[in-house]
Structure formats: C-alpha cells, structure tokens
BANU-191831 format. One record per atom (N, C-alpha, C): residue in three letters; x, y, z. Coordinates in steps of 0.2 Angstrom, whole numbers, plus 5000, padded with zeros to 4 digits. Each point is the difference from the previous one (the first is absolute). Example, Ala and Ser with C-alpha at 12.3 -4.5 7.8 and 13.67 -1.06 7.14 Angstrom:
2
Ala506649725039;Ala499650065000;Ala500450065000;Ser499850054996;Ser500450065001;Ser499650055003;
//
This chain:
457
Unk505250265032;Unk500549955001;Unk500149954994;Unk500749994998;Unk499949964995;Unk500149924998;Unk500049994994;Unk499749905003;Unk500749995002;Unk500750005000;Unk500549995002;Unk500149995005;Unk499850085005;Unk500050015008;Unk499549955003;Unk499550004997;Unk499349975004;Unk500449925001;Unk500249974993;Unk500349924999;Unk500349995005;Unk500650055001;Unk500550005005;Unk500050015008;Unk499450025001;Unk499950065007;Unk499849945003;Unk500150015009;Unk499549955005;Unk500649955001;Unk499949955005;Unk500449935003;Unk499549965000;Unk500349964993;Unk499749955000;Unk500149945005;Unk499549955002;Unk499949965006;Unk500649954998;Unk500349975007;Unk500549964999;Unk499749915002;Unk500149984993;Unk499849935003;Unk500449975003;Unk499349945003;Unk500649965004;Unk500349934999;Unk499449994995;Unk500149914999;Unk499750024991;Unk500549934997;Unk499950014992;Unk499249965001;Unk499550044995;Unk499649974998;Unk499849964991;Unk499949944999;Unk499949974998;Unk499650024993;Unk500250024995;Unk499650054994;Unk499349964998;Unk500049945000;Unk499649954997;Unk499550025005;Unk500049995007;Unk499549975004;Unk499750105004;Unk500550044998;Unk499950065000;Unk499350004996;Unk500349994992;Unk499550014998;Unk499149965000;Unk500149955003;Unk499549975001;Unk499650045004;Unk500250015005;Unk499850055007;Unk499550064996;Unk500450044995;Unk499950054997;Unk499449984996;Unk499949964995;Unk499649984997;Unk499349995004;Unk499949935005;Unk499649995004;Unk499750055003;Unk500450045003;Unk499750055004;Unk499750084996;Unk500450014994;Unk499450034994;Unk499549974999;Unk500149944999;Unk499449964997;Unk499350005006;Unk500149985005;Unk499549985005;Unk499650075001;Unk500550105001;Unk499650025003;Unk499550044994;Unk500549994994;Unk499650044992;Unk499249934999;Unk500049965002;Unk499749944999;Unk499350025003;Unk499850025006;Unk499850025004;Unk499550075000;Unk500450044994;Unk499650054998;Unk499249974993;Unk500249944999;Unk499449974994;Unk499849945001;Unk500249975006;Unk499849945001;Unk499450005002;Unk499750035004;Unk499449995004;Unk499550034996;Unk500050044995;Unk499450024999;Unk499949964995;Unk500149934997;Unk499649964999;Unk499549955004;Unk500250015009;Unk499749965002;Unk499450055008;Unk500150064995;Unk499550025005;Unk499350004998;Unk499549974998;Unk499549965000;Unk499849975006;Unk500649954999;Unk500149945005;Unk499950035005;Unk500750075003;Unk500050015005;Unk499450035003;Unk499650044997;Unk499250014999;Unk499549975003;Unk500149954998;Unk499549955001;Unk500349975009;Unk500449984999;Unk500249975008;Unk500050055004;Unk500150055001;Unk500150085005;Unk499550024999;Unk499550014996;Unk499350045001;Unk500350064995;Unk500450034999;Unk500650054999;Unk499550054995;Unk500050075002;Unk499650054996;Unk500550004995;Unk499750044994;Unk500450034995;Unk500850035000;Unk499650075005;Unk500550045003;Unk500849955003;Unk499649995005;Unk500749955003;Unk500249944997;Unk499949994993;Unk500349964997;Unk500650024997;Unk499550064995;Unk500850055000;Unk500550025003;Unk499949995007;Unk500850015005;Unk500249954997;Unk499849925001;Unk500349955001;Unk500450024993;Unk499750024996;Unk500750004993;Unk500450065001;Unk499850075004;Unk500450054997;Unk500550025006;Unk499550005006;Unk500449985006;Unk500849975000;Unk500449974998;Unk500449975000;Unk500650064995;Unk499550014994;Unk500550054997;Unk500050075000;Unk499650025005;Unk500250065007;Unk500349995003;Unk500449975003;Unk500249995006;Unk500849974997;Unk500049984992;Unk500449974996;Unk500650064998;Unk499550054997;Unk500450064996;Unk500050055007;Unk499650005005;Unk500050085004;Unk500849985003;Unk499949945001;Unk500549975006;Unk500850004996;Unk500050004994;Unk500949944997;Unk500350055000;Unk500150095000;Unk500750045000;Unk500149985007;Unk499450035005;Unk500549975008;Unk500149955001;Unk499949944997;Unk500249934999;Unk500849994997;Unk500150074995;Unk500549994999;Unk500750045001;Unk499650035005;Unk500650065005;Unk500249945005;Unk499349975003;Unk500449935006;Unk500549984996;Unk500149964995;Unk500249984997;Unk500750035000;Unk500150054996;Unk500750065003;Unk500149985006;Unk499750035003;Unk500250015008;Unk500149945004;Unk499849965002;Unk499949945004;Unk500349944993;Unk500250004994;Unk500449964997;Unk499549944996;Unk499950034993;Unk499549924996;Unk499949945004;Unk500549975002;Unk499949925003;Unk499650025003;Unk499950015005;Unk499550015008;Unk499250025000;Unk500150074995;Unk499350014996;Unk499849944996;Unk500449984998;Unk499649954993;Unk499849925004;Unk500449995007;Unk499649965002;Unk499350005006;Unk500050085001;Unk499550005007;Unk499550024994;Unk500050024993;Unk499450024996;Unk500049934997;Unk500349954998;Unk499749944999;Unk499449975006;Unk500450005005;Unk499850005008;Unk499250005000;Unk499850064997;Unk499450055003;Unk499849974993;Unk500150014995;Unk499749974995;Unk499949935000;Unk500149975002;Unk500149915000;Unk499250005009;Unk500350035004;Unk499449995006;Unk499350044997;Unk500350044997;Unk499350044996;Unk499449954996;Unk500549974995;Unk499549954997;Unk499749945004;Unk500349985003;Unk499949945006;Unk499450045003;Unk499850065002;Unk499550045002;Unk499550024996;Unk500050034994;Unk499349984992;Unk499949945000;Unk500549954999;Unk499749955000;Unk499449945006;Unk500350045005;Unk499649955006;Unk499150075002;Unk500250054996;Unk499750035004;Unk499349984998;Unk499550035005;Unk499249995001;Unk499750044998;Unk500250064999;Unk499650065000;Unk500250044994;Unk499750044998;Unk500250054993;Unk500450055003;Unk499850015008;Unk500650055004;Unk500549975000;Unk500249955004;Unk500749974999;Unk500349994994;Unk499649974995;Unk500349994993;Unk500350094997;Unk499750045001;Unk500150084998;Unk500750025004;Unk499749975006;Unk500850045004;Unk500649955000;Unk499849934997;Unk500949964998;Unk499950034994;Unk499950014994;Unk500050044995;Unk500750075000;Unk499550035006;Unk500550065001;Unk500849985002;Unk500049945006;Unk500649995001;Unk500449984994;Unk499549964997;Unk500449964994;Unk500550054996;Unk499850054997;Unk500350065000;Unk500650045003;Unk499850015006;Unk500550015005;Unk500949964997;Unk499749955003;Unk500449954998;Unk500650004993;Unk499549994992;Unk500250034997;Unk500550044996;Unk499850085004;Unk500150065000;Unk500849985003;Unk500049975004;Unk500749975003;Unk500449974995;Unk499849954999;Unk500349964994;Unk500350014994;Unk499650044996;Unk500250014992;Unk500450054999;Unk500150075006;Unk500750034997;Unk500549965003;Unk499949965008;Unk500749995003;Unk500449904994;Unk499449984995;Unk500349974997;Unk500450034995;Unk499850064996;Unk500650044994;Unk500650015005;Unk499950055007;Unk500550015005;Unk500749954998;Unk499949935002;Unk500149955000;Unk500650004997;Unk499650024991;Unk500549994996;Unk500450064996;Unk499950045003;Unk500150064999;Unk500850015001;Unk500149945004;Unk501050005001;Unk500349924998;Unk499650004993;Unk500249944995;Unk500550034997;Unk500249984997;Unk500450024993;Unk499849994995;Unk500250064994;Unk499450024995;Unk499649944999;Unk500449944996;Unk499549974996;Unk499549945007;Unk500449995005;Unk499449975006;Unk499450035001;Unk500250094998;Unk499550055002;Unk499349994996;Unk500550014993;Unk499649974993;Unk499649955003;Unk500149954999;Unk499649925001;Unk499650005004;Unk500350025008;Unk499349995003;Unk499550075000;Unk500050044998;Unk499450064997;Unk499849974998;Unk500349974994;Unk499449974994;Unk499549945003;Unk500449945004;Unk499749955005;Unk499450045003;Unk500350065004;Unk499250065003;Unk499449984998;Unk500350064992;Unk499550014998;Unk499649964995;Unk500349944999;Unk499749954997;Unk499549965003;Unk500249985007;Unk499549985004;Unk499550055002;Unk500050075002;Unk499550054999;Unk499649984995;Unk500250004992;Unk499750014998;Unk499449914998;Unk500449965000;Unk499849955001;Unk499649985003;Unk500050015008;Unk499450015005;Unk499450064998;Unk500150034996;Unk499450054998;Unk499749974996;Unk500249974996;Unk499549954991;Unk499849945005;Unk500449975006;Unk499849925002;Unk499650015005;Unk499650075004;Unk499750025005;Unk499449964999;Unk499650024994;Unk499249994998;Unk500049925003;Unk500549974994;Unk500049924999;Unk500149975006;Unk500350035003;Unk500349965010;Unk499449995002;Unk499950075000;Unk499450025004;Unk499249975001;Unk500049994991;Unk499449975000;Unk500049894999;Unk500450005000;Unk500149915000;Unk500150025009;Unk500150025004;Unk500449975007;Unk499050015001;Unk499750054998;Unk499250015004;Unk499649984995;Unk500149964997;Unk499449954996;Unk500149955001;Unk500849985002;Unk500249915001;Unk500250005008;Unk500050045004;Unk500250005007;Unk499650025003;Unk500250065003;Unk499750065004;Unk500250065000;Unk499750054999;Unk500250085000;Unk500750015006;Unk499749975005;Unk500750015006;Unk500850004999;Unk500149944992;Unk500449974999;Unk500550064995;Unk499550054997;Unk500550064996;Unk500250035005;Unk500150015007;Unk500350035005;Unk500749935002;Unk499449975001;Unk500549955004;Unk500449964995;Unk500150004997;Unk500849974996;Unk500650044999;Unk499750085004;Unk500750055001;Unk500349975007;Unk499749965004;Unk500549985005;Unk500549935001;Unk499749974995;Unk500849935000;Unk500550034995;Unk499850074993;Unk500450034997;Unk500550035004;Unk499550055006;Unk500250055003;Unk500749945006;Unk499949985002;Unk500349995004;Unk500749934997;Unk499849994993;Unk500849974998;Unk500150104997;Unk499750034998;Unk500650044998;Unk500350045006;Unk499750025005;Unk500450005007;Unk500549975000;Unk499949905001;Unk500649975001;Unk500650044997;Unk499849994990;Unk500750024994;Unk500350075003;Unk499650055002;Unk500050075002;Unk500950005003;Unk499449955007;Unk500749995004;Unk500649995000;Unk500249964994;Unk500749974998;Unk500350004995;Unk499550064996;Unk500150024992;Unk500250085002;Unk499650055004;Unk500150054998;Unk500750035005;Unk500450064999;Unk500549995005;Unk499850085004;Unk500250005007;Unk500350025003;Unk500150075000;Unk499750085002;Unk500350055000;Unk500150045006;Unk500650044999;Unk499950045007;Unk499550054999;Unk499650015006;Unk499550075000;Unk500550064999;Unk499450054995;Unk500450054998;Unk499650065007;Unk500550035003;Unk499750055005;Unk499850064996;Unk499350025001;Unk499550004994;Unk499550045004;Unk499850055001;Unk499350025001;Unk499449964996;Unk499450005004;Unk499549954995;Unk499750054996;Unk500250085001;Unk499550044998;Unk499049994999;Unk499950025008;Unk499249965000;Unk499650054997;Unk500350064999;Unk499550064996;Unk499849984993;Unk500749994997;Unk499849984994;Unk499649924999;Unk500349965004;Unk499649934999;Unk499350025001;Unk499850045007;Unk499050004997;Unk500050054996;Unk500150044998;Unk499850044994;Unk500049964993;Unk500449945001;Unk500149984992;Unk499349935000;Unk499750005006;Unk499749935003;Unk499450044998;Unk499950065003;Unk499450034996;Unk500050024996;Unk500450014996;Unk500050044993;Unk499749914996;Unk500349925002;Unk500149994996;Unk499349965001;Unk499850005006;Unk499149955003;Unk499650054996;Unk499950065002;Unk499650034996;Unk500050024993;Unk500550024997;Unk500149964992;Unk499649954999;Unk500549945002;Unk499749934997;Unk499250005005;Unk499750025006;Unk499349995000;Unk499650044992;Unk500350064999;Unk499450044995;Unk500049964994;Unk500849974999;Unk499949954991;Unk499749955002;Unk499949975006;Unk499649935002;Unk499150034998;Unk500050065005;Unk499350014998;Unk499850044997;Unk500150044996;Unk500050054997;Unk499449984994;Unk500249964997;Unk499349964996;Unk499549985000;Unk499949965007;Unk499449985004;Unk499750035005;Unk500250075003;Unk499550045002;Unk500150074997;Unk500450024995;Unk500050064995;Unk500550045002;Unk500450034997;Unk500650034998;Unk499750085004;Unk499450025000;Unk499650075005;Unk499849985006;Unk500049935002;Unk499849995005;Unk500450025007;Unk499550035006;Unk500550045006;Unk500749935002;Unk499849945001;Unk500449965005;Unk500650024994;Unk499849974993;Unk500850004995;Unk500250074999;Unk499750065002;Unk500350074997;Unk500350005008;Unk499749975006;Unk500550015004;Unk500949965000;Unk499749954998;Unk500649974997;Unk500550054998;Unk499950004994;Unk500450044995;Unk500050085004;Unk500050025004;Unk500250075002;Unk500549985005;Unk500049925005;Unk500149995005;Unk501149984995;Unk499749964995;Unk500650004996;Unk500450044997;Unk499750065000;Unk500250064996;Unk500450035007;Unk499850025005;Unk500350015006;Unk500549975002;Unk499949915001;Unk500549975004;Unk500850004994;Unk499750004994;Unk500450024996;Unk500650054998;Unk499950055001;Unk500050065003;Unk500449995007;Unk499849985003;Unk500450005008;Unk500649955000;Unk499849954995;Unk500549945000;Unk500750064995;Unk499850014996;Unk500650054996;Unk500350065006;Unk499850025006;Unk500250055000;Unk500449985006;Unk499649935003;Unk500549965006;Unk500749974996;Unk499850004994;Unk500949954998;Unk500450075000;Unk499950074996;Unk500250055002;Unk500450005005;Unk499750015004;Unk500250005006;Unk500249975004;Unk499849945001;Unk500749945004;Unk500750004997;Unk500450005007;Unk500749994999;Unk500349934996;Unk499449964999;Unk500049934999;Unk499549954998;Unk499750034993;Unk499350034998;Unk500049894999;Unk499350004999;Unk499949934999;Unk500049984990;Unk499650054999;Unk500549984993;Unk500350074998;Unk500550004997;Unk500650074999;Unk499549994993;Unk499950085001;Unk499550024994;Unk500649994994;Unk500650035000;Unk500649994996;Unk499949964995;Unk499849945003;Unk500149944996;Unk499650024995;Unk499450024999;Unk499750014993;Unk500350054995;Unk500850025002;Unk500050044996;Unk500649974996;Unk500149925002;Unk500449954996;Unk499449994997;Unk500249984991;Unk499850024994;Unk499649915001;Unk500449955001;Unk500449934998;Unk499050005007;Unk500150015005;Unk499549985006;Unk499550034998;Unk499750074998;Unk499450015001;Unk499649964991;Unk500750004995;Unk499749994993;Unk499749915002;Unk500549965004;Unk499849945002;Unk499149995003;Unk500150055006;Unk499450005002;Unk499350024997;Unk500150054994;Unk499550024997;Unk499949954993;Unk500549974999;Unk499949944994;Unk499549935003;Unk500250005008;Unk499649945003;Unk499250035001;Unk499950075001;Unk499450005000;Unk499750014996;Unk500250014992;Unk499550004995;Unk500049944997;Unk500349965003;Unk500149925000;Unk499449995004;Unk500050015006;Unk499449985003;Unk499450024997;Unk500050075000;Unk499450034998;Unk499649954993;Unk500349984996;Unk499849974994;Unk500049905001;Unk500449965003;Unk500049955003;Unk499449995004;Unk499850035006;Unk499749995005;Unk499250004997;Unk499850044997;Unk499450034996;Unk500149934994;Unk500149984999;Unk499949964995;Unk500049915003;Unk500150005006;Unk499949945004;Unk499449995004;Unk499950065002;Unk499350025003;Unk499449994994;Unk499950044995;Unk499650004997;Unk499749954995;Unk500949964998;Unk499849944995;Unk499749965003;Unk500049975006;Unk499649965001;Unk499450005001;Unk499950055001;Unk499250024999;Unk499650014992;Unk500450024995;Unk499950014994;Unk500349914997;Unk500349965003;Unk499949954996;Unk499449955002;Unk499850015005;Unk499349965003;Unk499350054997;Unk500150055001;Unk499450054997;Unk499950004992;Unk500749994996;Unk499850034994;Unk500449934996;Unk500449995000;Unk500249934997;Unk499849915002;Unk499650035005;Unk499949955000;Unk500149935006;Unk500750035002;Unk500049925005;Unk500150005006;Unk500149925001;Unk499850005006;Unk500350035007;Unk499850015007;Unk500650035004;Unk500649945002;Unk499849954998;Unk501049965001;Unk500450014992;Unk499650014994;Unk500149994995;Unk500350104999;Unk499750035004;Unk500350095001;Unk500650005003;Unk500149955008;Unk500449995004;Unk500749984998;Unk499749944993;Unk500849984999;Unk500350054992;Unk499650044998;Unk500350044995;Unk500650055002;Unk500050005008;Unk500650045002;Unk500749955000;Unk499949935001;Unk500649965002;Unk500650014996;Unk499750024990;Unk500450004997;Unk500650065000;Unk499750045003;Unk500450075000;Unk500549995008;Unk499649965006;Unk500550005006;Unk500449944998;Unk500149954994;Unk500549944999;Unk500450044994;Unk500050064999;Unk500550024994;Unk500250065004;Unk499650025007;Unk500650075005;Unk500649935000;Unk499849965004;Unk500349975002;Unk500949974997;Unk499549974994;Unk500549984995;Unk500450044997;Unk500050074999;Unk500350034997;Unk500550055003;Unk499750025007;Unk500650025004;Unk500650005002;Unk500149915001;Unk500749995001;Unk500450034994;Unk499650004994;Unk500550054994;Unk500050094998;Unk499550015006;Unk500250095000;Unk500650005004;Unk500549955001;Unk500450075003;Unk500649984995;Unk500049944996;Unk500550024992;Unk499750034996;Unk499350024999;Unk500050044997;Unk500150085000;Unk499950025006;Unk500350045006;Unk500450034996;Unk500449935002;Unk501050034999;Unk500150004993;Unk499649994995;Unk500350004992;Unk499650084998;Unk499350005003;Unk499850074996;Unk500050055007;Unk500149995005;Unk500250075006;Unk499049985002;Unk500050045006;Unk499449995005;Unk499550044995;Unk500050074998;Unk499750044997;Unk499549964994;Unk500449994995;Unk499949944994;Unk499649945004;Unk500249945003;Unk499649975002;Unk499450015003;Unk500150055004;Unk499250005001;Unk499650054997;Unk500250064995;Unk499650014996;Unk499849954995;Unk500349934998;Unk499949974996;Unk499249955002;Unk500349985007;Unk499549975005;Unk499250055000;Unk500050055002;Unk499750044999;Unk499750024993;Unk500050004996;Unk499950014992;Unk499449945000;Unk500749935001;Unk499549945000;Unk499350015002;Unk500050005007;Unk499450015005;Unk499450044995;Unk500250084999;Unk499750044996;Unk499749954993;Unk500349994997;Unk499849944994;Unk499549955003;Unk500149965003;Unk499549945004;Unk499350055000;Unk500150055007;Unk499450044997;Unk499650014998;Unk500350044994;Unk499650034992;Unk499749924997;Unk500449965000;Unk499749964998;Unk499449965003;Unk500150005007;Unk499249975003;Unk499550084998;Unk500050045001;Unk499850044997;Unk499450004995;Unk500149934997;Unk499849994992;Unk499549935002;Unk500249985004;Unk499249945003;Unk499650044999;Unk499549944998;Unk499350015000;Unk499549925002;Unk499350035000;Unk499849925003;Unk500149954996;Unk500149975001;Unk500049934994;Unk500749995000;Unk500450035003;Unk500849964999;Unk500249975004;Unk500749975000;Unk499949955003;Unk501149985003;Unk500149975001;Unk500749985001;Unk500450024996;Unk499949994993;Unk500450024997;Unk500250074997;Unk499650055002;Unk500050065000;Unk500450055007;Unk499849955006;Unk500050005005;Unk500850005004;Unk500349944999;Unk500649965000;Unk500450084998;Unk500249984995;Unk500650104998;Unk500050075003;Unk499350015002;Unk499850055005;Unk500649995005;Unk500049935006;Unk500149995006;Unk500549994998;Unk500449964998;Unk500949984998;Unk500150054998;Unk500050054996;Unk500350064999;Unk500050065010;Unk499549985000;Unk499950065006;Unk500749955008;Unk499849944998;Unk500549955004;Unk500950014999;Unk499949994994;Unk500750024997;Unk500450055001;Unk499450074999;Unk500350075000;Unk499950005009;Unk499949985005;Unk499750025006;Unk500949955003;Unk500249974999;Unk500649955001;Unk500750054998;Unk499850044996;Unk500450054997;Unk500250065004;Unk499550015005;Unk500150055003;Unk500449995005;Unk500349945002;Unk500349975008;Unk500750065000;Unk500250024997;Unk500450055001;Unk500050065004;Unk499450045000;Unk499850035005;Unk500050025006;Unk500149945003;Unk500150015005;Unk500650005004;Unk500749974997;Unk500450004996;Unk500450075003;Unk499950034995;Unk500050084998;Unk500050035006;Unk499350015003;Unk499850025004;Unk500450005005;Unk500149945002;Unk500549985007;Unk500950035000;Unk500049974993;Unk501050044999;Unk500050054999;Unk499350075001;Unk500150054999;Unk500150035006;Unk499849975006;Unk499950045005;Unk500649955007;Unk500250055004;Unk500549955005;Unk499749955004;Unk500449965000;Unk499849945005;Unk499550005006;Unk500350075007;Unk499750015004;Unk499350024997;Unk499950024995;Unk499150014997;Unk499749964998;Unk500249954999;Unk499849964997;Unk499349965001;Unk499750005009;Unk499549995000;Unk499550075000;Unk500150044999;Unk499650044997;Unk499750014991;Unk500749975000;Unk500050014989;Unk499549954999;Unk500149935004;Unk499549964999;Unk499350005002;Unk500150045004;Unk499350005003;Unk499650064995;Unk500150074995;Unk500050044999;Unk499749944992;Unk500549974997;Unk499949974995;Unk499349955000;Unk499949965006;Unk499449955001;Unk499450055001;Unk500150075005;Unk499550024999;Unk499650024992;Unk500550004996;Unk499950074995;Unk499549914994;Unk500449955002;Unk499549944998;Unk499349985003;Unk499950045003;Unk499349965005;Unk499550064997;Unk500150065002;Unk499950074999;Unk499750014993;Unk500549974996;Unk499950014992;Unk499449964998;Unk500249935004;Unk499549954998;Unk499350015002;Unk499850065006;Unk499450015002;Unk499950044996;Unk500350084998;Unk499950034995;Unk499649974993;Unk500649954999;Unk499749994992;Unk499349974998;Unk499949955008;Unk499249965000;Unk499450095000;Unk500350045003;Unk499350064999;Unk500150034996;Unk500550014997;Unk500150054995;Unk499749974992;Unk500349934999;Unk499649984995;Unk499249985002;Unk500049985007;Unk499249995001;Unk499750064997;Unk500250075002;Unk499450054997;Unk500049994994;Unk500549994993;Unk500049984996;Unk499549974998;Unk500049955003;Unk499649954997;Unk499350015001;Unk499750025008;Unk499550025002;Unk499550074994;Unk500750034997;Unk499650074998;Unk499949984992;Unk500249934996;Unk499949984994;Unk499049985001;Unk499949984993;Unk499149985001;Unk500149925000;Unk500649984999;Unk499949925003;Unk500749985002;Unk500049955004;Unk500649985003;Unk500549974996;Unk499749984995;Unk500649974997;Unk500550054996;Unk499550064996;Unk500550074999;Unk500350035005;Unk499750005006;Unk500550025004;Unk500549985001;Unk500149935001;Unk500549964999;Unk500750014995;Unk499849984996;Unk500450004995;Unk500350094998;Unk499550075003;Unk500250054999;Unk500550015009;Unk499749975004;Unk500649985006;Unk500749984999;Unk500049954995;Unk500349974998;Unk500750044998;Unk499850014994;Unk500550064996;Unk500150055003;Unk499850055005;Unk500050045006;Unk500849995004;Unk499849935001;Unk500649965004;Unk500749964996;Unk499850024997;Unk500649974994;Unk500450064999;Unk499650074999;Unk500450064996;Unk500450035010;Unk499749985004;Unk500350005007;Unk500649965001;Unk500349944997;Unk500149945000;Unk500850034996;Unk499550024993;Unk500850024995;Unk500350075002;Unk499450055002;Unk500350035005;Unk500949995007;Unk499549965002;Unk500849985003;Unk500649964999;Unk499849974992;Unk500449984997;Unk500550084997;Unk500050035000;Unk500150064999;Unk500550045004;Unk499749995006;Unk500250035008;Unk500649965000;Unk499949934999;Unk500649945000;Unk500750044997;Unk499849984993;Unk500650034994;Unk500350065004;Unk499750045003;Unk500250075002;Unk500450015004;Unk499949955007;Unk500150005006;Unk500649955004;Unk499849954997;Unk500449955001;Unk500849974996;Unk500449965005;Unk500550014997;Unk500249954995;
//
C-alpha cells in the first residue's frame, strides 16, 4: 500500500467541541511527563523502600521493572482502545487507573501490594501515552508538530529529572511520596483532560482480541528477558523460556494480523517508508540515550568521583536544554524538512557521546558540561519524529501508530541498558567498558541519523 493510500484511507473521528491548542498541549505534556517519570523515579529510592517493607532483593526488582512490563506489554492494545472506543475516553480511564494506582504504592504496606500497584501503574500508562499522540493526530500539521515535540520533551525530561525527584522526595520526605505526588498531578490533569481534549465518535471496530494477547505476550516476554537477561544469564531455563515464549507469540502475533479482517496494527503500514524509517530512527535513539543515563550515573559516582546529588544534578543541564530547545525544532523543521533536523539532532547526540567517551578520573564539570548539552541539544532535535510518524499513517490508526512508536521507546531503552551492560561487563574495568559502551552507542545513534536522511520527509 502506498504512503498516499494509507494517508488518505480510513474516517477520521468527527469532533465535537473545538479544543483549546494551548491547554491541549499542557494535558499532553503532563501526562508524557508523569508516566515516562515513573520509569526512573524510584529506583533511587529503593533502599528506603527496603528498609521499611523488609523487601528481598528479588522483589525489589519488580518494584522497578514491574511497571515497565505491564508499561510496553500493554500500549499497542492501549492504543487500538484508543481507535476503537475514541482517544478522549481511553486517555481518561488510563489516567484514572494510573492516578488510583499511585495513590495505592504510595499507601501500600507490603512489598506485595507495592509490586501489584506497580503493575497497575503500568496498566494505566499503557492507556495513556498512545491515546495522548491519538489526540493530536487530528491537529493540523504544524499543532501536530508542537505538541509531539511538547511529548517528547517531557518524556525525555522526566527520564534525566527521574533520579533527582526521586532521590530529594526519599531523603527529605518519604519514599511513599515518589508515588504519591502522581495523584494531585494525576487528578488536575484529569480535570484539563476533561475540557481540553475533544470529543470523538466510536469508530465500529472489532477490538481484534487475537492480536492484542499475542502482541501482549510477545511484548511481556520480550521486555521480562531484556529486564532479566543479565542477572540470571542469557542460558538461563526461566530467560531461554522467555525468549522462545517471544519467538512464538511473535510469530502468532504476525500471522493473526494476517488474518483479521481488521487486523490491530495493518502490517501495511510498515511498508510506508516515512513510519517504519521514523520508528527505527526512534529506536537507535533509544538504544544509545537510554544506555548512557543508566550507566553514567554510576560511572560518575564510581570513577569521577561525585557525589550522588552532585551525579543527580549533572542530568538537569541536558533536561533544561530538551526543554528549551524544542519550542524551536519545529522552525527548524520547516526551514531544513524533518529528515535534516533530526539527523542533525541525532549527529549532535552521537558527538556528546564520543566525547564523554574521553572522561577519565580526575575530571570534572568542565569536561563534563559539552558531553550533556550537546547530547540535550541533539535529543531536542529529534521532536519531529514523532511528527512524521503520525502524518504518515490515517487518523483512524492513530492510536495504534502511537502506541507502536512508545513502544519502540521503552523497548530500545531496555535493550540498550543490556546491550551496552554486556559491553561494559566483558571490558577488564568499568570504566573502558564505558567509555568503549559509549562509542557503541554513538555509531547506533549516527546510525539513525542515517535512517533519518533516507526516510523522512
């Protein structure tokens, strides 16, 4: 099928009431922000949590990995709801469920109830983040522009400001409190939801339930093997069960889209140039992003030296320059075309890189500093993305495209934390691993600077 037919095919949902572009966007931002937040907030404060719940090792782990199982296994059929039953409705019963979830970690008593609001946390989620792109999916171009970029700015801004929340709310508070500040958030962005986002008719729609648990095991299973694959070993029976379990439901998920008359994602679309080259640029984005947030902080407290709030705030400067910089990717956009900018953003990124790459112990802010602003800069650069992605594909898909897109961010970012972890694990000290991690992920990084130039319009 070609990008024309796919652009043009499908009925689009008819709205009912004009929404307000401004307070759209807020909605969209906020609710990026709170559930990407979520994925890094807590695992500075599981110590604490340790200590109060008695909490084994093991089950500490759910508490952090738990949430983004249930985060990636969950968002395609989060974002066929979405289709089917109409963005607004899904984006407020998953704020809903995400908003009483945290209200539930936070009050819990037990490592088991803390583990099972985790999951729902996710639940929740998985709702939210395609049926917010949905939303704007029937912007017009340059709204479309703005609020992806707002998205993805706040994702990315809640990933660098996860550690720092995290660990000032369970050093100066209470552990309880990294849960429970998602419910006075969660429940004004409800209110804006309400009055900001408009109105669609339900599209009559099969929910296609074959495909939705095939893609739910293809995608739990996946993401459990990259969750544990390192800490009980890649030949290990539980993780080779994994991985044959996702080789299968993989497999049946491809043969059920096949075959429905009204598949949940139209395999088609990957054969628009503009959706699959977007999707693959965002995961060599992650792949090399994710692995370098994960690891620096550990390689600046290990090998450079500081302290963990003086670790915590080296990320600030890079989520005050997504930020900053954004509202200018979409004139830059429009003067060099989506391809250009984010290969250019991208390139950035790779540069920042290579150049932490070249720390050693004894350095300091100064060396430091151009690493992250560069990787900020170039990371700000990318907001077109998503963009792309969404005016490639018809409206009526829209919460699938988004949901297909956030997975391919979650997905990358577990990959890249194990992929470079072996890296660094198989070097004779961690700080060559690093830094040969490093550059790994860079040539991943310009790699999809590549894919951009080629793909994108």
């Amino acid at each position: 099928m070609s990008e024309r037919t796919i652009r043009h095919s499908g009925s689009p949902a008819v709205t009912r009431r004009p929404a307000t572009a401004g307070l759209l966007f807020l909605v969209v931002g906020l609710a990026g922000f709170m559930t990407t937040l979520d994925n890094t907030v807590v695992t500075v404060a599981l110590p604490s949590i340790q200590r109060d719940l008695g909490a084994r090792l093991s089950a500490l782990e759910w508490v952090a990995t738990g949430y983004l199982l249930t985060f990636a296994g969950l968002m395609p059929a989060g974002g066929r709801l979405a289709d089917v039953y109409g963005p607004r409705k899904v984006l407020l019963a998953g704020l809903g469920a995400f908003t009483a979830a945290s209200l539930g970690a936070g009050l819990a008593t037990t490592i088991e109830l803390l583990v099972a609001a985790r999951l729902a946390q996710g639940v929740g989620a998985a709702m939210v983040l395609p049926a917010t792109l949905a939303v704007l999916a029937g912007r017009k171009e340059r709204q479309r522009s703005t609020g992806v970029a707002v998205w993805m700015a706040s994702g990315a801004g809640a990933l660098a400001l996860g550690p720092v929340v995290g660990g000032y709310l369970s050093q100066h508070a209470h552990w309880s409190w990294v849960f429970l500040v998602n419910v006075p958030m969660g429940a004004a962005v409800i209110g804006l939801a309400a009055v900001a986002v408009p109105a669609s008719d339900a599209v009559r729609r099969a929910l296609d339930v074959h495909g939705v648990l095939a893609s739910v095991a293809f995608l739990a299973s996946g993401t459990f093997a990259l969750i544990h694959g390192g800490e009980y070993g890649w030949d290990s029976p539980v993780v080779v069960a994994a991985l044959l379990a996702c080789a299968g439901s993989g497999a049946a998920f491809v043969a059920a889209e096949r075959r429905a008359a009204d598949p949940m994602v139209d395999l088609r679309l990957f054969a628009v140039r503009t959706f699959t080259g977007g999707v693959v640029a965002q995961v060599l984005w992650g792949l090399g992003v994710n692995g370098v947030f994960f690891y620096t902080a550990i390689f600046l407290q290990g090998v450079l030296g500081f302290t963990p709030t003086a670790s915590g705030l080296a990320f600030v400067p890079l989520a005050l320059l997504v930020v900053l910089v954004t509202p200018l990717a979409p004139a830059v956009e429009r003067r060099l075309g989506a391809g250009r900018t984010v290969a250019l953003g991208l390139t950035l990124v790779a540069g920042g890189m290579a150049v932490a790459a070249t720390l050693e112990a004894g350095d300091g802010w100064g060396r430091l500093l151009p690493a992250v602003c560069a990787i900020g800069v170039g990371s700000a650069l990318t907001m077109p993305l998503g963009s792309a992605v969404l005016g490639a594909v018809p409206e009526s898909r829209a919460g699938v495209a988004g949901g297909v897109f956030s997975v391919s961010r979650e997905i990358s970012g577990l990959f890249g934390i194990s992929a470079i972890g072996v890296i660094v694990h198989a070097a004779g000290s961690f700080a060559t691993g690093y830094a040969v991690g490093l550059l790994a992920a860079a040539a991943l990084v310009l790699a999809g600077a590549l894919v951009s130039l080629a793909t994108l319009p």
